[in-house]
C-alpha positions as CSV (number, residue, x, y, z in Angstrom):
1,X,72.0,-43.1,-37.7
2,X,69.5,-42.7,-40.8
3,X,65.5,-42.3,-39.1
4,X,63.1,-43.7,-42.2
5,X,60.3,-41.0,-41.0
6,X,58.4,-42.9,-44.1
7,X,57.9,-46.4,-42.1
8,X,57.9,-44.6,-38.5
9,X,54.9,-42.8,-40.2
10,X,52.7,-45.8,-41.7
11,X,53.8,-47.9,-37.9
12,X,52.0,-44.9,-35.9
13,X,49.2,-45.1,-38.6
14,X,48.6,-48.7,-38.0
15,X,48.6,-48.3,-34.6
16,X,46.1,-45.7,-34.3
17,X,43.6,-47.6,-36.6
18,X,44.4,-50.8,-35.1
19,X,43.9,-48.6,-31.3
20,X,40.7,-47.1,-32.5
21,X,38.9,-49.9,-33.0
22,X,39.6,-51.9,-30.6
23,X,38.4,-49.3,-28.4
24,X,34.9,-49.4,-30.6
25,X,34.8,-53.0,-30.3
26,X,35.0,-53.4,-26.4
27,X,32.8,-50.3,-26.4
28,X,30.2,-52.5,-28.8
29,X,30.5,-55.3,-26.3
30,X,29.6,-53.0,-23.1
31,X,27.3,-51.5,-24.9
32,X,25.7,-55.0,-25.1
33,X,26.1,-56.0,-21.9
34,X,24.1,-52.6,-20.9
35,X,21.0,-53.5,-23.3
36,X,21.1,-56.5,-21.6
37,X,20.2,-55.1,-17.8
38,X,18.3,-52.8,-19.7
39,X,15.8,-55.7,-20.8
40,X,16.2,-57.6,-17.5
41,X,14.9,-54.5,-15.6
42,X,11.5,-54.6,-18.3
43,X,11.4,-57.9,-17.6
44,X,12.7,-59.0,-21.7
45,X,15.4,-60.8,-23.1
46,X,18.3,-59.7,-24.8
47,X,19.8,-63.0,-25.7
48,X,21.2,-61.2,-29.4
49,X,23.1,-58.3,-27.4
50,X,24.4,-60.5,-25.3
51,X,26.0,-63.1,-27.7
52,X,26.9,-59.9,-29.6
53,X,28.6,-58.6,-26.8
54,X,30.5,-61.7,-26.2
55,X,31.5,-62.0,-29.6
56,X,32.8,-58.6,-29.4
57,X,34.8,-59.5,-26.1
58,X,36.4,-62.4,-27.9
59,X,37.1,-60.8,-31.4
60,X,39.2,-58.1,-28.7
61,X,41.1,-60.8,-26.9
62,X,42.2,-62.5,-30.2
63,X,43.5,-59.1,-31.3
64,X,45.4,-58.8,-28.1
65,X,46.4,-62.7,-28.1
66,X,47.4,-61.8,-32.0
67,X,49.7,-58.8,-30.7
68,X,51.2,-60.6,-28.2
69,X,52.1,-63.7,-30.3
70,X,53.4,-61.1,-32.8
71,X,55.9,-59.7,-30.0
72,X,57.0,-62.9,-28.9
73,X,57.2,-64.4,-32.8
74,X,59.5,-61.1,-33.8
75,X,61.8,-61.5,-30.2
């Protein structure tokens, strides 16, 4: 059995990149969500962090959906 350290290299690459931001993204989206109770509590709106935070939420579950339907395709 012949490891090519070469691909197994540039797959845990991908992954971390791919990982990384991901974890920025939903960290965006809270991040939005907290601006949001932050204006509610000085009586504001923060209709822009809010659809950014959605937006943020969504763009994560498309990646996941994305991975998933990569799995499933490849199986």
């Amino acid at each position: 059995m012949k490891i090519d350290w070469a691909a197994l290299g540039s797959v845990f690459g991908v992954s971390l990149v791919f990982t990384v931001g991901l974890v920025a993204l939903f960290t965006l989206g809270i991040n939005g969500l907290s601006r949001r109770e932050k204006a509610a509590a000085q009586g504001g709106s923060a209709a822009l962090a809010v659809t950014g935070a959605y937006v943020c939420f969504a763009a994560c579950a498309a990646a996941v959906a994305y991975g998933f339907y990569l799995i499933v395709a490849k199986a």
